[in-house]
C-alpha positions in Angstrom: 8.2 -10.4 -1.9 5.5 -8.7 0.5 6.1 -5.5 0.5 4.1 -3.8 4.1 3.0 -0.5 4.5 1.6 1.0 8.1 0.8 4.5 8.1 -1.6 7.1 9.8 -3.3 9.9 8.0 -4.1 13.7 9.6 -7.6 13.2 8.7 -10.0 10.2 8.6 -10.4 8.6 5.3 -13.8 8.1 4.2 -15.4 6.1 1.6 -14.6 7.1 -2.0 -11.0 9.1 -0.4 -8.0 7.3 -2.4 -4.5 7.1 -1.4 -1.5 7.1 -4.3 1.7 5.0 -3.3 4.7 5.9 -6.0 6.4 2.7 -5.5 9.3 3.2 -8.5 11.1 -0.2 -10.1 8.6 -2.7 -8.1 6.4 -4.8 -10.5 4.1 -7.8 -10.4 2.2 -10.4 -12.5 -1.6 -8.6 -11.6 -2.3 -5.2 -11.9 -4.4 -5.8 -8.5 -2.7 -6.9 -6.1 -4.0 -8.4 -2.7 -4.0 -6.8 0.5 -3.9 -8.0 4.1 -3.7 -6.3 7.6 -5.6 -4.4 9.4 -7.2 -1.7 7.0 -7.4 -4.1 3.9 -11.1 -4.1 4.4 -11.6 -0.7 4.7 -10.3 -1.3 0.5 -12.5 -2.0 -2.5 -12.4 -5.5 -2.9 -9.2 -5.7 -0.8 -6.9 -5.1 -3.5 -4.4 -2.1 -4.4 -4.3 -1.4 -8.3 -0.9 -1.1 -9.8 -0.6 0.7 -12.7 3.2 -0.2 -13.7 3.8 2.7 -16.0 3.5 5.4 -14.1 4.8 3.2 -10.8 1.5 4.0 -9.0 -0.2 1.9 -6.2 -3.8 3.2 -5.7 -6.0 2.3 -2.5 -9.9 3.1 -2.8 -11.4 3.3 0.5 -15.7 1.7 0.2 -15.8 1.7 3.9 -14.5 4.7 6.4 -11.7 4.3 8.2 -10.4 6.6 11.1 -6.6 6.2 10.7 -6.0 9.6 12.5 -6.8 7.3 15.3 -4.7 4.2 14.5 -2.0 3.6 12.6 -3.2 1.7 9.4 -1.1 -1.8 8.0 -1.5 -3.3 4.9 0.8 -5.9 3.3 1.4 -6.0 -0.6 2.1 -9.6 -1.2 3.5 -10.9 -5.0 5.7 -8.1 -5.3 9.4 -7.9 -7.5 12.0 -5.6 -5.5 13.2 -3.4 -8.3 16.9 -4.5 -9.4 18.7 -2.0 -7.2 16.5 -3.0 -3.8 18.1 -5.8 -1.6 15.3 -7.5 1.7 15.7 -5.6 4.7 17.8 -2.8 3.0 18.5 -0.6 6.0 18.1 2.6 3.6 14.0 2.1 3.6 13.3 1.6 7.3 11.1 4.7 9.2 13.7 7.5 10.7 12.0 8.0 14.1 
């Protein structure tokens, strides 16, 4: 499963600024995981680390990236939806 993210922050994130994802019950087989879209290479390496215990997803910024300005999409691929998580279940979709 890909599992995509798009967000924009109330500040610019500049290099060495890390964003934490608590992403409960997913897994994978790497503990880095491979990103696409539009900020991955604003990322070290263009990769996420997951660190399963604590359900973490971490995102270290080497480059700065205004996403105060733009909304900022990245796209998790080789994900497992946790047991209780169907695709396209309505519940995670953005209330707007």
């Amino acid at each position: 499963v890909t599992v995509h993210l798009a967000f924009m922050t109330n500040r610019p994130m500049f290099a060495g600024t890390k964003i934490y994802f608590k992403i409960p019950g997913f897994s994978s087989q790497r503990t880095r995981i491979p990103l696409t879209g539009n900020a991955a290479k604003f990322i070290y390496r263009e990769t996420a680390v997951l660190d399963l215990p604590e359900n973490l997803v971490t995102l270290s910024f080497n480059k700065s990236f205004y996403s105060d300005e733009q909304v900022a999409t990245l796209s998790m691929s080789g994900m497992f939806l946790p047991p209780a998580l169907y695709k396209n279940d309505p519940s995670l979709q953005p209330i707007s």
